[in-house]
Structures are given as structure tokens and as C-alpha cells.
N, CA and C atoms of all chains as a GROMACS GRO file, in nm:
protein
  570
    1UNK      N    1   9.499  10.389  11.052
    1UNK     CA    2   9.500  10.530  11.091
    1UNK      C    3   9.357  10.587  11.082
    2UNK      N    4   9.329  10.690  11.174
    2UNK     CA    5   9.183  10.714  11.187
    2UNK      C    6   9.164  10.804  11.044
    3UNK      N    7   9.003  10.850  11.061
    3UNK     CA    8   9.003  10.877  10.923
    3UNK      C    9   8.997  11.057  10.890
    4UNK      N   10   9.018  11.071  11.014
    4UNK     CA   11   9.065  11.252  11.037
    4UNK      C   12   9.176  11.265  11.042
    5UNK      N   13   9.243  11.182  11.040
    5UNK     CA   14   9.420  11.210  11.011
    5UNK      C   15   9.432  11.202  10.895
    6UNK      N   16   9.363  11.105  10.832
    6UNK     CA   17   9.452  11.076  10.652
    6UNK      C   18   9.351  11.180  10.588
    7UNK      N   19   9.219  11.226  10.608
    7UNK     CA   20   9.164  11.361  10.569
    7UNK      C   21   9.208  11.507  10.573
    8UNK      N   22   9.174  11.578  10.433
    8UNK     CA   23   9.249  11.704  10.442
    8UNK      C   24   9.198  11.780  10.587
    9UNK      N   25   9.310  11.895  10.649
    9UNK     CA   26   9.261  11.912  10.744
    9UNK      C   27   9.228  12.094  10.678
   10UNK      N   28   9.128  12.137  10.738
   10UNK     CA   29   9.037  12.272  10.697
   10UNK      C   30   9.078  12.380  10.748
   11UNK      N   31   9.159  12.461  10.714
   11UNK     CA   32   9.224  12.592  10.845
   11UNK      C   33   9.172  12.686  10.818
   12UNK      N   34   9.091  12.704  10.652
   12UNK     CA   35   9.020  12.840  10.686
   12UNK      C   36   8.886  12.831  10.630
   13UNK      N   37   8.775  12.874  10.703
   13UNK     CA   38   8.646  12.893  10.625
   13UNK      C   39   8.651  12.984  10.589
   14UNK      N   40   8.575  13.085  10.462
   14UNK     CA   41   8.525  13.187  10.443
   14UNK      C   42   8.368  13.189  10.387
   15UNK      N   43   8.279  13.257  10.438
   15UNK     CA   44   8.141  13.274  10.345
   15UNK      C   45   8.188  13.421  10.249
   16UNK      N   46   8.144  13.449  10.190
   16UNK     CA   47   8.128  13.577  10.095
   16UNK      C   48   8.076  13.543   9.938
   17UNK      N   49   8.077  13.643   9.875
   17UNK     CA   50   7.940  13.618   9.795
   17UNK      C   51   8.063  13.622   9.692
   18UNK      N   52   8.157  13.655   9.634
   18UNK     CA   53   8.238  13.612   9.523
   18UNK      C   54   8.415  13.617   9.558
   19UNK      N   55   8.469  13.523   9.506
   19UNK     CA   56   8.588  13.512   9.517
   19UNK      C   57   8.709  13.524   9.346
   20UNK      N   58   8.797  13.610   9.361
   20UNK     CA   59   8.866  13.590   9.207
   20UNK      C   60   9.029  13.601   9.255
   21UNK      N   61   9.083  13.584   9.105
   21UNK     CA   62   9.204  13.542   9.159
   21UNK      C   63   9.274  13.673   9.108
   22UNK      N   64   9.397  13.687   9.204
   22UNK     CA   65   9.485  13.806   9.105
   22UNK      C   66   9.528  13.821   8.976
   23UNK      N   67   9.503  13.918   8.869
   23UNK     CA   68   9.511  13.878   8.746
   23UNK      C   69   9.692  13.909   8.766
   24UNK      N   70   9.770  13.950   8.806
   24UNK     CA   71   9.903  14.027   8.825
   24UNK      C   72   9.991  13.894   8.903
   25UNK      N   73   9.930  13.849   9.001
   25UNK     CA   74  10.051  13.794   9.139
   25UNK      C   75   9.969  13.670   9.151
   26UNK      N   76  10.087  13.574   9.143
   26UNK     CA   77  10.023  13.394   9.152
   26UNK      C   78  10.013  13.406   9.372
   27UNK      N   79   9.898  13.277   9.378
   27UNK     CA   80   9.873  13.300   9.510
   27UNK      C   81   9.762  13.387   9.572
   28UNK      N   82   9.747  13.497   9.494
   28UNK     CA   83   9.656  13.609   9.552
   28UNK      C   84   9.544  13.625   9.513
   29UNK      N   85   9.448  13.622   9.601
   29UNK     CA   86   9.296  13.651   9.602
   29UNK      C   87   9.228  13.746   9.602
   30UNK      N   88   9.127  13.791   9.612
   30UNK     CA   89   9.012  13.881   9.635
   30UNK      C   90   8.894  13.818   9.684
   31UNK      N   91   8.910  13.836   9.840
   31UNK     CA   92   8.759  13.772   9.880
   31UNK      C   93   8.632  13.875   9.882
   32UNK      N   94   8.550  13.888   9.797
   32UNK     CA   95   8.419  14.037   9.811
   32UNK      C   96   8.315  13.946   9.873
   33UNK      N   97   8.251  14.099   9.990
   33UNK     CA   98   8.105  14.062  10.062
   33UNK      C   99   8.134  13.895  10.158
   34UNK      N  100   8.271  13.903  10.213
   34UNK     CA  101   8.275  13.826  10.339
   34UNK      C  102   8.151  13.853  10.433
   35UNK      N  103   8.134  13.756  10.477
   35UNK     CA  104   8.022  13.793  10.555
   35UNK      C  105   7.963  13.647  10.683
   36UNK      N  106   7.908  13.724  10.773
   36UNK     CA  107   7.868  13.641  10.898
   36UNK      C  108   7.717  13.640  10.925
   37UNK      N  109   7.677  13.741  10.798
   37UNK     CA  110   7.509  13.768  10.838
   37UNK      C  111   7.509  13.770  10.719
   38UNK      N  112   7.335  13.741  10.677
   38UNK     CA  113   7.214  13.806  10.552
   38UNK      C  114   7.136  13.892  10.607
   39UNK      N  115   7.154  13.981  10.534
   39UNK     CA  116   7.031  14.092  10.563
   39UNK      C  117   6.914  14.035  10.462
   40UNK      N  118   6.847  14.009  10.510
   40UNK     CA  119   6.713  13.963  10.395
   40UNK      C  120   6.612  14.079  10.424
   41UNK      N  121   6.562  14.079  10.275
   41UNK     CA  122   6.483  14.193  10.292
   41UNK      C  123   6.302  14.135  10.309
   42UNK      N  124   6.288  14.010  10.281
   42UNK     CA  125   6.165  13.918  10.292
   42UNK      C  126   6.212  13.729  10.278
   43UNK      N  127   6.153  13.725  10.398
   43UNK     CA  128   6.172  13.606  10.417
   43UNK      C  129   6.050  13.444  10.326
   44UNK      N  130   6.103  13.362  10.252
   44UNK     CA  131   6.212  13.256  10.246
   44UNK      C  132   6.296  13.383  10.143
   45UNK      N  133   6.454  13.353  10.198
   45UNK     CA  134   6.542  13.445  10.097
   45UNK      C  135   6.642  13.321  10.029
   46UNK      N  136   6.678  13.367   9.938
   46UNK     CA  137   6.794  13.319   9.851
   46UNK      C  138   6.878  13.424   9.815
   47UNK      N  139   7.000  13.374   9.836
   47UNK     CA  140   7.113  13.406   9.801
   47UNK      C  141   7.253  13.309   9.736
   48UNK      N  142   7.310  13.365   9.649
   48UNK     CA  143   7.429  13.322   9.598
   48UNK      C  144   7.544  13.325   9.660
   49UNK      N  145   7.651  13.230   9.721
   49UNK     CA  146   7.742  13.238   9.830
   49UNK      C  147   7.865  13.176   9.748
   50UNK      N  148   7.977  13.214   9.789
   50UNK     CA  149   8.079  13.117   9.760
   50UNK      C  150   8.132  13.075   9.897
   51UNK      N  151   8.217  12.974   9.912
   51UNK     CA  152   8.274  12.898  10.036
   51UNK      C  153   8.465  12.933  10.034
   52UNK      N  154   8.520  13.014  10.119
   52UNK     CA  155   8.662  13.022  10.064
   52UNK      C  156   8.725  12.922  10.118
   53UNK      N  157   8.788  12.833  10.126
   53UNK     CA  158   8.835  12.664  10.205
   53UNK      C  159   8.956  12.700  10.207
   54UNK      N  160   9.063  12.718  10.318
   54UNK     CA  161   9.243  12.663  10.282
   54UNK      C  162   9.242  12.535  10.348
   55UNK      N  163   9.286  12.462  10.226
   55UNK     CA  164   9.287  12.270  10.276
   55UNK      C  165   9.417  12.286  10.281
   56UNK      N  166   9.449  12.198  10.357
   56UNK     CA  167   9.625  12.130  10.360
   56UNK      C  168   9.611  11.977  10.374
   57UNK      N  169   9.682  11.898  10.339
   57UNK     CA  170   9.691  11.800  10.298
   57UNK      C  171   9.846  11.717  10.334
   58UNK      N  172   9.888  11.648  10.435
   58UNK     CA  173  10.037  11.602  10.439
   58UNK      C  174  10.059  11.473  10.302
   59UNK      N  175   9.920  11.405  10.241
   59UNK     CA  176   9.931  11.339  10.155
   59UNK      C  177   9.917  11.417  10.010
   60UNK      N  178  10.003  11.406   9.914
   60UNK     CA  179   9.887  11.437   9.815
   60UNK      C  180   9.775  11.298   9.742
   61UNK      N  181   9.690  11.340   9.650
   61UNK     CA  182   9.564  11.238   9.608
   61UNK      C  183   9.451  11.348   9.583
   62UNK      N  184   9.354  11.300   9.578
   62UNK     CA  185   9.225  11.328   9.562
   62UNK      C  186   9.108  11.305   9.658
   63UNK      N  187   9.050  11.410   9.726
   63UNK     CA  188   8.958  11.361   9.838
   63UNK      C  189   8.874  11.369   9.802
   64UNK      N  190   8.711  11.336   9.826
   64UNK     CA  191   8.622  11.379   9.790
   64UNK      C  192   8.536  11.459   9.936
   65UNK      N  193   8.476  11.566   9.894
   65UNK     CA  194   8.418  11.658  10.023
   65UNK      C  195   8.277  11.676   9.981
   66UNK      N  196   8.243  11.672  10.096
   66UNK     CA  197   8.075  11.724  10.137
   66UNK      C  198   8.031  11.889  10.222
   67UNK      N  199   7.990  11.938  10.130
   67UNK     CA  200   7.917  12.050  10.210
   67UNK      C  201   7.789  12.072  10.243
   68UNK      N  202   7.749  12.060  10.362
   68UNK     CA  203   7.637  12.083  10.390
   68UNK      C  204   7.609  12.223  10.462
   69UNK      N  205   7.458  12.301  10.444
   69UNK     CA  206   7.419  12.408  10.509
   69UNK      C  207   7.297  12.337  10.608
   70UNK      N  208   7.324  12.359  10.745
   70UNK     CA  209   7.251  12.317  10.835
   70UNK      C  210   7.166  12.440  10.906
   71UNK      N  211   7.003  12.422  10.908
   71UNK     CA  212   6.888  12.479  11.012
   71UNK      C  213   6.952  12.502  11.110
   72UNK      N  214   7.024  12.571  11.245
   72UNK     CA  215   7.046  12.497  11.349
   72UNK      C  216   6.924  12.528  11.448
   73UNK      N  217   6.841  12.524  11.398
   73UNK     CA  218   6.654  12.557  11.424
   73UNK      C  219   6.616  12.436  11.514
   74UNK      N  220   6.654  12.342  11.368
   74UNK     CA  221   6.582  12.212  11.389
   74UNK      C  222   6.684  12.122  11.322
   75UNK      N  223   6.812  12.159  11.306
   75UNK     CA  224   6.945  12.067  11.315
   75UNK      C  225   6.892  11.975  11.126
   76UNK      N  226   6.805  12.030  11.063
   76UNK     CA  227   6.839  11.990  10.926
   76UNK      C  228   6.907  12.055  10.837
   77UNK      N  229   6.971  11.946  10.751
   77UNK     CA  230   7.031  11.984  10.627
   77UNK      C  231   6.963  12.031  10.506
   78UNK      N  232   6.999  12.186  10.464
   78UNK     CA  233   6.878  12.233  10.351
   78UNK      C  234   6.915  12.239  10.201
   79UNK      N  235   7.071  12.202  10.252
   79UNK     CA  236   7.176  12.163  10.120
   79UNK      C  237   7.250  12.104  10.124
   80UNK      N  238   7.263  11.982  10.032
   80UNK     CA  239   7.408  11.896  10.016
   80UNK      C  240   7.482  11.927   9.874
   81UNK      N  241   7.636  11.955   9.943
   81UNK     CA  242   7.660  11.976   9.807
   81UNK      C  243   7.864  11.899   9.785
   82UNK      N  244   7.857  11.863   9.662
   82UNK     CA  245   7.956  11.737   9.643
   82UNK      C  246   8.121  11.824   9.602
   83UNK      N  247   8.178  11.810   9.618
   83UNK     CA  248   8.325  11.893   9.531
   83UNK      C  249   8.443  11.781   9.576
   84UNK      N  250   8.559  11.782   9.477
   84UNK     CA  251   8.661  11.727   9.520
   84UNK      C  252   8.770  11.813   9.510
   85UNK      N  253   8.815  11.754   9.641
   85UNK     CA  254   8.986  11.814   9.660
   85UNK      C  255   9.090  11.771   9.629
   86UNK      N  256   9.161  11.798   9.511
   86UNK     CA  257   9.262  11.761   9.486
   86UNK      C  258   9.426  11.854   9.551
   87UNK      N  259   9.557  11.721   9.567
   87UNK     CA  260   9.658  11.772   9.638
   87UNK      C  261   9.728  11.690   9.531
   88UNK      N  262   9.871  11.788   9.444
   88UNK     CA  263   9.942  11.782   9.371
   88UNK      C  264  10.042  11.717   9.419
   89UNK      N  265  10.065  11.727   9.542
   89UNK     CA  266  10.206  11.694   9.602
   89UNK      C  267  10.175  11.679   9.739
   90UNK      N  268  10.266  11.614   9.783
   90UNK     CA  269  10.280  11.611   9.963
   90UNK      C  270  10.295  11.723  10.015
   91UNK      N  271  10.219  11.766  10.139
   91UNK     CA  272  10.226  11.912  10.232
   91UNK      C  273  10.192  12.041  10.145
   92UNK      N  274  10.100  12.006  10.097
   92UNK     CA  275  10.008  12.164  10.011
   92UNK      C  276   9.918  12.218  10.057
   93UNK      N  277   9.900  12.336  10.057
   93UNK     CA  278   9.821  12.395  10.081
   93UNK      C  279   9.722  12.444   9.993
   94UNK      N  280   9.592  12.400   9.997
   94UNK     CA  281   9.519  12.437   9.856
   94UNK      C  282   9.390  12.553   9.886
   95UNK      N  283   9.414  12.680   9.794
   95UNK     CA  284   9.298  12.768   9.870
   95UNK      C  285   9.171  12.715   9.758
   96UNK      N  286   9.047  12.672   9.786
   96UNK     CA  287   8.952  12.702   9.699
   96UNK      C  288   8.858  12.743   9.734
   97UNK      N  289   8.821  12.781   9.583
   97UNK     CA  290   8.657  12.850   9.578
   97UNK      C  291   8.532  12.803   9.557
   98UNK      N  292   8.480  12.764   9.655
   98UNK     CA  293   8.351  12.640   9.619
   98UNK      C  294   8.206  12.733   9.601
   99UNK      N  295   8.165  12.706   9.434
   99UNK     CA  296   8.049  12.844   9.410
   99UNK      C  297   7.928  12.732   9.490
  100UNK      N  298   7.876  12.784   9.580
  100UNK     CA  299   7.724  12.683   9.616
  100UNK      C  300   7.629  12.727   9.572
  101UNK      N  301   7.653  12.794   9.445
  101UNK     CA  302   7.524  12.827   9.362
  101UNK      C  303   7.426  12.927   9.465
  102UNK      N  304   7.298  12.946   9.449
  102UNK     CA  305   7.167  13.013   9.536
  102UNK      C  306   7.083  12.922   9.648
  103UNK      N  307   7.137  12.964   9.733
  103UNK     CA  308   7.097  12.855   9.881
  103UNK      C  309   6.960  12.935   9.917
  104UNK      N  310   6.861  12.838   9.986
  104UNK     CA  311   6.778  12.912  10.023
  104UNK      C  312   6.751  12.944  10.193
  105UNK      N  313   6.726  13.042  10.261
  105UNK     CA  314   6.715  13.029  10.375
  105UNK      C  315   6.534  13.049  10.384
  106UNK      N  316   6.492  12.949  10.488
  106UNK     CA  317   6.361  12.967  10.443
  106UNK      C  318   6.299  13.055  10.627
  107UNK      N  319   6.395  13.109  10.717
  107UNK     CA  320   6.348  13.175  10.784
  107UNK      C  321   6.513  13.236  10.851
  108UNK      N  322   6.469  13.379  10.966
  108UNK     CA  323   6.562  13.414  11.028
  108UNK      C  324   6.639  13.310  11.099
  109UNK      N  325   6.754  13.368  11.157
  109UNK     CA  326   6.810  13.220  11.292
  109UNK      C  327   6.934  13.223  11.237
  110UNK      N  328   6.991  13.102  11.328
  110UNK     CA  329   7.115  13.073  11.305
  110UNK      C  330   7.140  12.944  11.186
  111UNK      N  331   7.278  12.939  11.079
  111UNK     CA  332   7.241  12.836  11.015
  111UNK      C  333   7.408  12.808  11.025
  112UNK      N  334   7.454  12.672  10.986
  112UNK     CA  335   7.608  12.669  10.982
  112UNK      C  336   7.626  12.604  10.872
  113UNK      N  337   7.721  12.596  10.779
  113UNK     CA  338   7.824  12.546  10.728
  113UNK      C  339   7.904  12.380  10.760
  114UNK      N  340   7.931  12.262  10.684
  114UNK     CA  341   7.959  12.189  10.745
  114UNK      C  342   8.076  12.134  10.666
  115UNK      N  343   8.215  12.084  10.702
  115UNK     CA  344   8.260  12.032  10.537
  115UNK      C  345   8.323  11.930  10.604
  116UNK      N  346   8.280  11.819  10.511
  116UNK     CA  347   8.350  11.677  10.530
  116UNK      C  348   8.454  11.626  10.437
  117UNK      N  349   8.519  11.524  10.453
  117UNK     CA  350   8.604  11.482  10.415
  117UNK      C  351   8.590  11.330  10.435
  118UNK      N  352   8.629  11.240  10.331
  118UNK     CA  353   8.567  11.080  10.329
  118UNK      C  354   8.697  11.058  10.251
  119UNK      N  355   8.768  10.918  10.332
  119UNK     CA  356   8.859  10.851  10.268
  119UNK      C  357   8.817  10.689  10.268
  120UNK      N  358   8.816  10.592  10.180
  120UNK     CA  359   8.792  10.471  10.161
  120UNK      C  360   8.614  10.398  10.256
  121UNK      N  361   8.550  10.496  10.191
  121UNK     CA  362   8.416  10.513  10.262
  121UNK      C  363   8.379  10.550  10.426
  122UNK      N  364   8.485  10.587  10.441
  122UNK     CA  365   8.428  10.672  10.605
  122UNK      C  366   8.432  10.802  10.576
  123UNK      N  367   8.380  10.876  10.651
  123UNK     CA  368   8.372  11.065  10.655
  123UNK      C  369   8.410  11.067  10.824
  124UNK      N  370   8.468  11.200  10.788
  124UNK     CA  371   8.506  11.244  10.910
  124UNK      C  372   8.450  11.396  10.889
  125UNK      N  373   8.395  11.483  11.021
  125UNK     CA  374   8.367  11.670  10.974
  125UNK      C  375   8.452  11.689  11.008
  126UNK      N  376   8.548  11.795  10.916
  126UNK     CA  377   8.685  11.899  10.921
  126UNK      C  378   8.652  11.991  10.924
  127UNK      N  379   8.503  12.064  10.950
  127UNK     CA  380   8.558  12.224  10.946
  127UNK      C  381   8.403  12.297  10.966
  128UNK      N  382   8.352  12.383  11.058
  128UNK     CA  383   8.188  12.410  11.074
  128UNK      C  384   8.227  12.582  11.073
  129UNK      N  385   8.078  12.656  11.021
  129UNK     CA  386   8.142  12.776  11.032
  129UNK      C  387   8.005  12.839  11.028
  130UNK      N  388   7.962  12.917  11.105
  130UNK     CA  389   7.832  13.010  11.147
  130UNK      C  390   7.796  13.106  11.053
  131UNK      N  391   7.660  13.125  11.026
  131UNK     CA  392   7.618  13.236  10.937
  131UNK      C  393   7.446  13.275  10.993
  132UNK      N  394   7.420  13.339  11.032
  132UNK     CA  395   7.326  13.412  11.044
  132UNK      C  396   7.262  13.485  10.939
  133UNK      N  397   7.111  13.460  10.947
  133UNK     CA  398   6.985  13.544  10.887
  133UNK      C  399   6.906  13.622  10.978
  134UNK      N  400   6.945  13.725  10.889
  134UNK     CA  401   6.843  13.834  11.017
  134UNK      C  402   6.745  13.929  10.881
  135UNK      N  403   6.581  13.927  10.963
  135UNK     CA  404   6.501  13.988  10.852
  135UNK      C  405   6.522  14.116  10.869
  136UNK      N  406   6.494  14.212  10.765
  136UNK     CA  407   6.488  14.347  10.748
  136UNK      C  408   6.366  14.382  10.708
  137UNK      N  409   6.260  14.311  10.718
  137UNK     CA  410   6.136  14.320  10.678
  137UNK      C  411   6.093  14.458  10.712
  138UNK      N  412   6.018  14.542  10.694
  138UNK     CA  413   6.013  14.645  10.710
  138UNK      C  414   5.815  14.670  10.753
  139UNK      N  415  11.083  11.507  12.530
  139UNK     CA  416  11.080  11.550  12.443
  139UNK      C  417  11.078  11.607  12.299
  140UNK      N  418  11.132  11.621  12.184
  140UNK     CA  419  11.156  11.706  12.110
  140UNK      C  420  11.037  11.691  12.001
  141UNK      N  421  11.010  11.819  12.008
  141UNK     CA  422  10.847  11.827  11.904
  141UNK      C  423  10.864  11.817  11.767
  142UNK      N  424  10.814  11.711  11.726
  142UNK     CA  425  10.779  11.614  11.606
  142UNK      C  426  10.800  11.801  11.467
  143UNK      N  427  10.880  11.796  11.412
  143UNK     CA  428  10.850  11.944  11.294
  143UNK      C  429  10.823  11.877  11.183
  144UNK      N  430  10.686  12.014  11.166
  144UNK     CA  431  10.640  11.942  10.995
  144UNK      C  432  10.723  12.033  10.894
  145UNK      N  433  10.724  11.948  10.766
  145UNK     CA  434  10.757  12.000  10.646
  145UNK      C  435  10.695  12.131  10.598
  146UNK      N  436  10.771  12.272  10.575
  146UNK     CA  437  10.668  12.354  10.542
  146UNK      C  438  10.565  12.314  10.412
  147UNK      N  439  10.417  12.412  10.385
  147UNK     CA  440  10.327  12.404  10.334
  147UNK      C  441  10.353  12.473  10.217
  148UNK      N  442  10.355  12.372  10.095
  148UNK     CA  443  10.378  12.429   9.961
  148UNK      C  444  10.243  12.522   9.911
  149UNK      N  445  10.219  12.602   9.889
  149UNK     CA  446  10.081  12.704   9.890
  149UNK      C  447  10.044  12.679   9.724
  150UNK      N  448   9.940  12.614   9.686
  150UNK     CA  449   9.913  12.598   9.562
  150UNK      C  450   9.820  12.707   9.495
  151UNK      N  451   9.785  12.689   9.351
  151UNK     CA  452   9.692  12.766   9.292
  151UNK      C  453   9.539  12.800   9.355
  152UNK      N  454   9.546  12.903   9.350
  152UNK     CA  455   9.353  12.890   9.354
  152UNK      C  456   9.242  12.808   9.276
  153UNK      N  457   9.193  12.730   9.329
  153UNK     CA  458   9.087  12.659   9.214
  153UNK      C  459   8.943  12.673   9.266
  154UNK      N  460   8.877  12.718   9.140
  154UNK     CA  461   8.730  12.780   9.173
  154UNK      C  462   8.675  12.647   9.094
  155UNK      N  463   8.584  12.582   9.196
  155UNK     CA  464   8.516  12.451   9.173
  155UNK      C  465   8.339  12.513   9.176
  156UNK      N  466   8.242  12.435   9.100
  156UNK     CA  467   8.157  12.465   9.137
  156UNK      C  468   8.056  12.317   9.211
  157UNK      N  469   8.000  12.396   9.290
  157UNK     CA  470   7.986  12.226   9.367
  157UNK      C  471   7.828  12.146   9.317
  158UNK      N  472   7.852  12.066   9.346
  158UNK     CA  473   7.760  11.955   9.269
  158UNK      C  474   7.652  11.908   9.376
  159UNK      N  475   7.522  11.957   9.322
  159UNK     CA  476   7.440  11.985   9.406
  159UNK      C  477   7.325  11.832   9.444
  160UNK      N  478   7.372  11.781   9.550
  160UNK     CA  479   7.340  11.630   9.564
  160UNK      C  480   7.171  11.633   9.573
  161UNK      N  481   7.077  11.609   9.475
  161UNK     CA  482   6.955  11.567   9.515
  161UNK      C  483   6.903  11.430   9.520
  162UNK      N  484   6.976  11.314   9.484
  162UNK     CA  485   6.992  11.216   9.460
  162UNK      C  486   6.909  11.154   9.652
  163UNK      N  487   6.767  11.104   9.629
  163UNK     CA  488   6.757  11.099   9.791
  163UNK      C  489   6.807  10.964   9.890
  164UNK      N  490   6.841  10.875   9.772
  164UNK     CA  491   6.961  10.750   9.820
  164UNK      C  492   7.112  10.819   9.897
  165UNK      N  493   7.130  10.896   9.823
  165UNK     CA  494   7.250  10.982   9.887
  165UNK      C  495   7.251  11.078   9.992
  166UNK      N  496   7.126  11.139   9.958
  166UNK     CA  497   7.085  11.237  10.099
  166UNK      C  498   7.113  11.169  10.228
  167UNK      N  499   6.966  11.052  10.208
  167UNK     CA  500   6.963  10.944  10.351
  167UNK      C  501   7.079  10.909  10.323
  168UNK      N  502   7.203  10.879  10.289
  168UNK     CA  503   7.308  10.780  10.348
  168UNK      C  504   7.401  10.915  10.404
  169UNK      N  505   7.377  10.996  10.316
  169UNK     CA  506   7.459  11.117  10.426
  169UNK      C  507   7.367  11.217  10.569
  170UNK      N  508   7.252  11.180  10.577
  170UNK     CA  509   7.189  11.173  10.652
  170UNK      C  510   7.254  11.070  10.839
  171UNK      N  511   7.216  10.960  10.777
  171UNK     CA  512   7.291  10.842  10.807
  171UNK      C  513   7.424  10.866  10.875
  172UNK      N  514   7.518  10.911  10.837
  172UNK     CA  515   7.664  10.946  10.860
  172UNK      C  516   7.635  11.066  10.953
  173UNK      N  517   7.585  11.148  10.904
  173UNK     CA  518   7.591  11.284  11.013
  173UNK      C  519   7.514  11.183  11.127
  174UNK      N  520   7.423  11.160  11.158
  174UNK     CA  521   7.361  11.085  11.247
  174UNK      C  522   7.520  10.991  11.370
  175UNK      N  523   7.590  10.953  11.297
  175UNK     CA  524   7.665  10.828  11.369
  175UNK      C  525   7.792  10.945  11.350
  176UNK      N  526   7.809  10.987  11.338
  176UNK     CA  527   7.920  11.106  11.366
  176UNK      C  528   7.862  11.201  11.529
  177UNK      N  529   7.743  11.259  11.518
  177UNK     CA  530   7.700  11.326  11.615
  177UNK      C  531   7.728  11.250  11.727
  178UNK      N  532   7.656  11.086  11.749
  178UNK     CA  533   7.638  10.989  11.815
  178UNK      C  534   7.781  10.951  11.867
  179UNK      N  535   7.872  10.979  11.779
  179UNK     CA  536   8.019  10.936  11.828
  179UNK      C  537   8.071  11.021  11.858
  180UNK      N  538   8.026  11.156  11.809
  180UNK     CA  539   8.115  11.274  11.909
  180UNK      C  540   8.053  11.323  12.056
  181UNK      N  541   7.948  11.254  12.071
  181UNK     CA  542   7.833  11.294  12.187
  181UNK      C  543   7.922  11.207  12.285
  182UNK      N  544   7.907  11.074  12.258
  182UNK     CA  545   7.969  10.981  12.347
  182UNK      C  546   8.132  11.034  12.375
  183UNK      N  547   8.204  11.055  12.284
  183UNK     CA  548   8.318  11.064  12.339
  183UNK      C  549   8.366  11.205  12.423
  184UNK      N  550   8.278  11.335  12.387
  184UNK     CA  551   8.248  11.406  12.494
  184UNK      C  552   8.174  11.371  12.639
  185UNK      N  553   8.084  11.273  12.677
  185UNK     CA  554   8.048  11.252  12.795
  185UNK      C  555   8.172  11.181  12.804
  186UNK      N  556   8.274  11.071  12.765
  186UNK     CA  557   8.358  10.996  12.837
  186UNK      C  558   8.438  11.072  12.893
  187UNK      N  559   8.463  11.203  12.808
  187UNK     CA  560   8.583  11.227  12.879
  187UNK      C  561   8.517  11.319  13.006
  188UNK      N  562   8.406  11.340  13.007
  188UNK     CA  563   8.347  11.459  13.103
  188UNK      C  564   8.324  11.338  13.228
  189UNK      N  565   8.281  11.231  13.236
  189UNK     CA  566   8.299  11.135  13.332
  189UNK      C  567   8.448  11.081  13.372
  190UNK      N  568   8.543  11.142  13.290
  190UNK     CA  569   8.694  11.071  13.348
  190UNK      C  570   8.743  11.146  13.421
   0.00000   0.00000   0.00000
């Protein structure tokens, strides 16, 4: 079986800068400062992002995932970053919160999001998602 | 006909992971490497089907 079938499949991206869980109601989130742009106020900028992921999974196991933030300038990667997905049971749906720590953008443009998924040493990409830097330089 | 139905989606906990920041540059280049032959295989199989 190919290796995007037996990989979790990715149905939701989110960028925003913090994610928490309901202290009251199991299931429920708070996504703050969703977002599709940086306003930078001087360029190279850094910022702190979280990644919101809904994985589903028809297997359960343990995947291991790759996130990368891609230039799409000059099509490099300016971050790799490692997390695993775990699935409790068959047909779950798992929301997580992946902190990517302070990424740096080192100019305006377009940059994307990339998340992979690798079963018995192949990767397959499940899931790309756009974010823009725009300066506010003044 | 009749369309294949999936099992509904059991909706699990939230889990806040923090991710593990690969500088390792054996690992970079081999995921370097992979994005490379992923592009290369999705390039090709978009012209095949644009030539069929």
C-alpha cells in the first residue's frame, strides 16, 4: 500500500500564535491570533507560532511527522522541525498543538508550511499551508 | 456502485507537543534529499497526466 494511504491524513492546518484547551468541556479549544500574515515591524523578524493540525488516522500507532517552513523566494527550508503523532485507536481524530518555538523570517514574501508523514522509512507531504510577511517598516 | 462508508471519527484529546527542532545537518540533507524526490515525483506525475 502506498505510503499516503497508511499516513495520517491532515484536514486542518491552523497558524496562530497560541492554542489552549477548554478548562470546562473535553474536545474544546481556543485558537488566539490565527493568522495568514506577519506584520513585522523590521525586517529579519521572529516570531513565536503554534501549528493547529486535525490528523485522522483509519490505523491507530504512532507516526512520526516533519514540519518544515519553506522561503517560497527561493524554495528553501528555514526550519525543520520533528513531532510525533500518536492514534489511540482505529478512526481518530487527533487535534494538536505543535509549539514551533520562534521562527525566523529573514525577509517580506510568501513562506509555507509543510507537514509530512513517514511510515517504514518513506515520507509522503499531507498537508501545505500559506503564510505571508509583509514589512511595516515605517 | 455502492460507495465504500467509513467508520465515523472518534475525536480525541487535544495534545500540545512541542516540536523538536532538527539541526542535526545529516538529517537536514537527508530530508533535503526526500523533499527533492517527492517534488521530482509529483512534477512527473503531473506532466503524465497533462500529456494523457
Amino acid at each position: 500500500m502506498a505510503v499516503v494511504a497508511l499516513t495520517p491524513r491532515v484536514r486542518t492546518i491552523v497558524v496562530c500564535d497560541d492554542i489552549s484547551a477548554s478548562m470546562t468541556e473535553d474536545r474544546v479549544f481556543t485558537l488566539e491570533g490565527v493568522r495568514f500574515e506577519i506584520l513585522a515591524p523590521a525586517l529579519p523578524c521572529r516570531t513565536s507560532l503554534f501549528l493547529f493540525l486535525a490528523l485522522s488516522s483509519p490505523r491507530k500507532g504512532v507516526f512520526p511527522g516533519r514540519i518544515l517552513l519553506i522561503d517560497e523566494q527561493n524554495e528553501k527550508a528555514l526550519r525543520y522541525i520533528k513531532f510525533a503523532a500518536e492514534f489511540e485507536e482505529d478512526n481518530q481524530l487527533m487535534p494538536y498543538a505543535v509549539d514551533l518555538g520562534a521562527c525566523d523570517f529573514p525577509s517580506d514574501g510568501l513562506y509555507r508550511f509543510e507537514v509530512y508523514f513517514s511510515i517504514r522509512g518513506a515520507e509522503a507531504l499531507k498537508g501545505e499551508h500559506p503564510i505571508t510577511v509583509i514589512c511595516d517598516e515605517e | 456502485m455502492r460507495k465504500k462508508t467509513q467508520p465515523p471519527l472518534r475525536v480525541g484529546r487535544l495534545r500540545i507537543v512541542v516540536g523538536e527542532i532538527v539541526t542535526d545537518p545529516t538529517e537536514i540533507a537527508a530530508m533535503e534529499k526526500m523533499r527533492k524526490r517527492l517534488k521530482t515525483k509529483r512534477r512527473n506525475g503531473s506532466n503524465k497526466r497533462s500529456s494523457a
